[in-house]
C-alpha positions as CSV (number, residue, x, y, z in Angstrom):
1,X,5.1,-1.4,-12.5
2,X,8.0,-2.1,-15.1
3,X,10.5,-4.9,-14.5
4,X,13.4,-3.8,-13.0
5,X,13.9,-2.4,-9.6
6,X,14.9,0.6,-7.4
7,X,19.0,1.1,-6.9
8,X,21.2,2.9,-5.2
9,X,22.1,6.2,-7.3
10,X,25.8,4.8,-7.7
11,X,25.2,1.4,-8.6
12,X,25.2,2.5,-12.3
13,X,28.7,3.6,-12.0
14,X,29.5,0.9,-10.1
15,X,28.4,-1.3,-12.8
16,X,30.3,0.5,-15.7
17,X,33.2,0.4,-13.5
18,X,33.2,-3.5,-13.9
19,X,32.6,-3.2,-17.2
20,X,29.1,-3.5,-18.2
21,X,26.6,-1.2,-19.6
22,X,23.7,-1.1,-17.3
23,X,20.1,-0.6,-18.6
24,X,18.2,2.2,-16.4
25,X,16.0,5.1,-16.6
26,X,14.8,7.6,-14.2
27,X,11.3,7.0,-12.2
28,X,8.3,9.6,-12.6
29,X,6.9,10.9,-9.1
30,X,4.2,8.0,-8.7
31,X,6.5,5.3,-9.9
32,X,9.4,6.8,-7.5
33,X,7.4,6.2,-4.7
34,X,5.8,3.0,-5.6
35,X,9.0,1.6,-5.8
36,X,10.4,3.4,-2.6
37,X,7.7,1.5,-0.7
38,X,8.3,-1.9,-2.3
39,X,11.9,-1.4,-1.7
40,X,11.5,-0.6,1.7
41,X,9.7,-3.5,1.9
42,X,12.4,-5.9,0.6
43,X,14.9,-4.4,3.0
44,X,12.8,-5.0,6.1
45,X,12.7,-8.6,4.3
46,X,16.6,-9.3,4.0
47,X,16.7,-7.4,8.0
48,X,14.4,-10.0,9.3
49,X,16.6,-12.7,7.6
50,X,19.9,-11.3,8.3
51,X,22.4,-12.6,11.1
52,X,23.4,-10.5,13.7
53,X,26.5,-9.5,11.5
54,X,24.6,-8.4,8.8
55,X,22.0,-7.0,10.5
56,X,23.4,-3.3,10.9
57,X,24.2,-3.2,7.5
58,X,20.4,-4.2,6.8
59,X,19.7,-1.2,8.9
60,X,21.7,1.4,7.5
61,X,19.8,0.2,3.9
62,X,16.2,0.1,5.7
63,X,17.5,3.7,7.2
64,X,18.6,5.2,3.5
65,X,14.9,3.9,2.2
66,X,13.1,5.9,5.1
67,X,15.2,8.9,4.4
68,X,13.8,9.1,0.8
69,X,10.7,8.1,1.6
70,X,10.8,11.2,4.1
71,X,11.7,13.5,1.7
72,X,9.5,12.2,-1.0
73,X,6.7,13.5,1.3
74,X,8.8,16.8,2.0
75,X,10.1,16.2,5.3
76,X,14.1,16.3,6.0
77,X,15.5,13.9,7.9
78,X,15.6,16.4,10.9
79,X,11.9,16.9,11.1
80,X,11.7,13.3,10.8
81,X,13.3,13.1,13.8
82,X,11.5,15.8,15.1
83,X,8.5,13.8,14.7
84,X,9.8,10.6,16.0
85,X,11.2,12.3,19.3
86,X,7.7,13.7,20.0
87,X,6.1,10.8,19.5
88,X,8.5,8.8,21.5
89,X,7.7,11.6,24.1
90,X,3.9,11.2,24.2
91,X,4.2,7.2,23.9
92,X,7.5,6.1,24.5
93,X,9.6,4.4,22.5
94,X,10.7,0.5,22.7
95,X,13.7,0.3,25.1
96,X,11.3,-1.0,28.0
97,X,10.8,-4.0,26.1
98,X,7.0,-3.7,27.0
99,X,5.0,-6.7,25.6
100,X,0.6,-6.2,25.9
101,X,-1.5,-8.9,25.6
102,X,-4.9,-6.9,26.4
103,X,-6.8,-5.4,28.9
104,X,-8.1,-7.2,31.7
């Protein structure tokens, strides 16, 4: 993979708007979603570090990552959901705060 990495489709704007010129190009399919799953990866990274101020923030960014990751694969964010919801129906999801430690 090329230096650089993944940003936010306004960030270039942003950029110009402070007066620089950044330096980009647009990701090919395979690249795209190499660099979707390394990003993903660096926002669960500053989440895990975060305080609990920054921490929704964190999650909003590890949310937007999923999303395109989601639809990189074809699926919306809806049937996302859709898929989450029955799995939390067949398994259950995390608010029980369940911890195993094996089988006796």
């Amino acid at each position: 993979m090329a230096d650089g990495k993944l940003v936010r489709d306004l960030i270039p704007q942003i950029i110009r708007a402070s007066g620089a010129e950044p330096m980009v190009y647009v990701a090919g399919p395979e690249e795209y979603r190499e660099r979707l799953r390394h990003k993903l990866s660096e926002e669960v990274a500053e989440f895990l570090t975060a305080d609990d101020s920054a921490a929704a923030e964190e999650l909003a960014d590890i949310l937007e990552v999923v999303h395109a990751l989601a639809l990189d694969l074809g699926l919306t964010p809806s049937r996302l959901e859709e898929r989450r919801a029955q799995k939390a129906a067949s398994r259950g999801g995390f608010a029980g705060k369940i911890v195993w430690t094996g089988n006796a």
